[in-house]
C-alpha positions as CSV (number, residue, x, y, z in Angstrom):
1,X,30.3,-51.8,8.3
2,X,29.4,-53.8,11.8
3,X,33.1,-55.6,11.5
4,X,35.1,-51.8,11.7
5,X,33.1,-50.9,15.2
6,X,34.5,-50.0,18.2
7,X,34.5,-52.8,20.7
8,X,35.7,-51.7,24.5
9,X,38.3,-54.1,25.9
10,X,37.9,-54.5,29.7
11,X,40.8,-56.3,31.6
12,X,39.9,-59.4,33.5
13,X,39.5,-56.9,36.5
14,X,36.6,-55.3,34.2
15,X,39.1,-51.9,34.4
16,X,38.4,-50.6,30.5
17,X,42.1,-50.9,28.7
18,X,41.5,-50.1,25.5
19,X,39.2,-49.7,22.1
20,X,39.8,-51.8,19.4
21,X,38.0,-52.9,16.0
22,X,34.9,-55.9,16.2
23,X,37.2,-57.8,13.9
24,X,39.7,-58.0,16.3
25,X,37.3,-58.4,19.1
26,X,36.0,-61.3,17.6
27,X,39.3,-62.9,16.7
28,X,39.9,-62.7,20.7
29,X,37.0,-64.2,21.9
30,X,37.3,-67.1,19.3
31,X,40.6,-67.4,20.3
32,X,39.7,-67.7,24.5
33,X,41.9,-64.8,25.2
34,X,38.2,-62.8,25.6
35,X,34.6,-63.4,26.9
36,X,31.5,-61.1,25.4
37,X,30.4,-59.0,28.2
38,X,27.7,-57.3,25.8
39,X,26.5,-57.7,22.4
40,X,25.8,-55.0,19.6
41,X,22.6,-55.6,17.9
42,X,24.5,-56.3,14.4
43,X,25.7,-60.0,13.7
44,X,28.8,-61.1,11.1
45,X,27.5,-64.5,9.2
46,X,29.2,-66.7,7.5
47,X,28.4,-70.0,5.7
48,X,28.0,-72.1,9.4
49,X,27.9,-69.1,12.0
50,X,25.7,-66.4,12.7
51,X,28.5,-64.4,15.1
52,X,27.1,-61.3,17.2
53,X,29.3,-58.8,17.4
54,X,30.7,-57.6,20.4
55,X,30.2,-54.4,22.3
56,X,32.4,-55.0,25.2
57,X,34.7,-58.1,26.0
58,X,36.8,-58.9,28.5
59,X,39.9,-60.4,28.7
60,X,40.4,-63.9,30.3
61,X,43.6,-63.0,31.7
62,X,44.8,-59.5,33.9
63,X,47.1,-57.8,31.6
64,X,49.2,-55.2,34.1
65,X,48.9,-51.5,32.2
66,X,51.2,-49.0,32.9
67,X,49.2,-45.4,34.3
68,X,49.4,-42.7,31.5
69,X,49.2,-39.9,32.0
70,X,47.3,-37.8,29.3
71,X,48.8,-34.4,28.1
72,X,46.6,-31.3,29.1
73,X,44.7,-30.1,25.7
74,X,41.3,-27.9,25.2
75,X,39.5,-30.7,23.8
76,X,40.4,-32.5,26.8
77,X,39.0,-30.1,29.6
78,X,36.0,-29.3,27.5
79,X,35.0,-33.1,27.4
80,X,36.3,-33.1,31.0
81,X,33.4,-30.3,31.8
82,X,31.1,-31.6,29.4
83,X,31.0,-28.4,27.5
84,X,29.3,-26.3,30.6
85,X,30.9,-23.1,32.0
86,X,32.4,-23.8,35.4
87,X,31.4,-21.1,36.7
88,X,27.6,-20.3,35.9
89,X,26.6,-23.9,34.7
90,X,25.7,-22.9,31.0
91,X,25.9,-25.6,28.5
92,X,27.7,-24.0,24.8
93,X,29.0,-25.2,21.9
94,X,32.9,-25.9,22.0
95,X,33.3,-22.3,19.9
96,X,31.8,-20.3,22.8
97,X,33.7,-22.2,25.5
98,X,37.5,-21.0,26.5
99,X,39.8,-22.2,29.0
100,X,40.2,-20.4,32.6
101,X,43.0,-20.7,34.9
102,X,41.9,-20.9,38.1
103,X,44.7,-19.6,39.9
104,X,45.9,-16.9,36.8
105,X,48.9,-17.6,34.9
106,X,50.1,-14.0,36.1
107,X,50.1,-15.5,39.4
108,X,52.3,-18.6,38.6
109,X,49.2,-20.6,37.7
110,X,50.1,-23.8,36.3
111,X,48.7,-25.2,32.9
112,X,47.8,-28.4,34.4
113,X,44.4,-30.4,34.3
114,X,43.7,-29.3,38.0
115,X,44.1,-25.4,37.2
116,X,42.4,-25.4,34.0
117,X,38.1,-25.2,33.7
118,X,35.9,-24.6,30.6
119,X,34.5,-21.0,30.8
120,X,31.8,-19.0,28.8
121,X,33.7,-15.4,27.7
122,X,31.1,-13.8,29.8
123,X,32.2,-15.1,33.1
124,X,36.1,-15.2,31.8
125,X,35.9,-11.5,31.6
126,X,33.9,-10.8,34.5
127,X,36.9,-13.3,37.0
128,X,39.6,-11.4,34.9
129,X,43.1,-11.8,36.4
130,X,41.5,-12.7,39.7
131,X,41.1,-15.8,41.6
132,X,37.3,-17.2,42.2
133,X,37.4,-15.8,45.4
134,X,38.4,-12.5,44.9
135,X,35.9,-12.3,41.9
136,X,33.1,-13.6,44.2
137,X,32.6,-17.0,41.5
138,X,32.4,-20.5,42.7
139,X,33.2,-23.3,40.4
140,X,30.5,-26.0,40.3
141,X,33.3,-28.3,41.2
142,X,36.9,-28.9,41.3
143,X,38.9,-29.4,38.5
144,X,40.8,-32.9,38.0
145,X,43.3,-34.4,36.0
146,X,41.3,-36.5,33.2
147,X,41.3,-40.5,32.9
148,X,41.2,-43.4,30.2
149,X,37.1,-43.0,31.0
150,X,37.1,-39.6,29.6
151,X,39.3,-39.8,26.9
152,X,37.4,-43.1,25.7
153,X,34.4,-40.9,25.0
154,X,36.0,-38.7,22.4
155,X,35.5,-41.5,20.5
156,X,33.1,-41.2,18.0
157,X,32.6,-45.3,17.8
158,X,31.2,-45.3,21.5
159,X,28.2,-47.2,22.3
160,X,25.6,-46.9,25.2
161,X,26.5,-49.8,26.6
162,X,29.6,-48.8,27.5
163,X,28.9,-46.2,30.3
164,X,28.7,-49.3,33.1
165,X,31.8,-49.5,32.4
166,X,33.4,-45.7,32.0
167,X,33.5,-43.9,35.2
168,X,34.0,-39.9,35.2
């Protein structure tokens, strides 16, 4: 139904905030706390109105968000990497993807998002318990901690129109 999709809110800074149902998006425009920055092609109607639903509003007012920081996950670093091996640049389904420490945990590598790359099992084996260097690999390029841009993605209600307003 066009009234559950997922609308992105953008603060009045057009930073992206939050996702939230059309139906609410709606209610916040109507209200003036929100202005439609772009339109889905499905409408709501009702006996007087012929409402398009929203894509992306923004809200009239700068709301101050607090920086969260996201917890360091698989699904995370493979959306991070876009599902492609750091290491030769092959693109694989999520089951033939694992994670690779840069600097290994034997090492005192950290589990953090700057330490951690997607990685085919092929190159995995071949960099072993080595760093890039000493296995003669380059990553295709660093490793960063993810953002709300990135995580917004994962979301399966995400629209075209909203990558003008998602950096990664």
């Amino acid at each position: 139904m066009s009234i559950d999709r997922a609308v992105l809110v953008l603060n009045a800074s057009y930073e992206p905030i939050h996702v939230c149902s059309a139906r609410r998006a709606i209610s916040l425009v109507l209200k003036g706390a929100a202005v439609v920055e772009d339109c889905s092609v499905y409408s709501v109607r009702t006996a007087r109105l012929d409402i398009p639903v929203p894509s992306v509003v923004r809200l009239r007012a700068y709301r101050r968000m607090p920086r969260i920081h996201r917890a360091v996950s698989r699904k995370g670093v493979l959306l991070r990497d876009n599902n492609i091996c750091q290491y030769c640049g092959g693109r694989l389904p999520a089951n033939e993807l694992t994670l690779d420490h840069v600097i290994p945990r034997s090492r005192t590598g950290p589990t953090t998002w700057e330490n951690l790359v997607a990685c085919c099992f092929g190159c995995n084996n071949r960099k072993g318990n080595r760093t890039p260097q000493e296995a003669g690999m380059r990553l295709l390029r660093q490793p960063r901690q993810v953002g709300f841009h990135a995580t917004h993605r994962l979301l399966a209600g995400g629209d075209a129109k909203w990558d003008k307003y998602l950096f990664c």
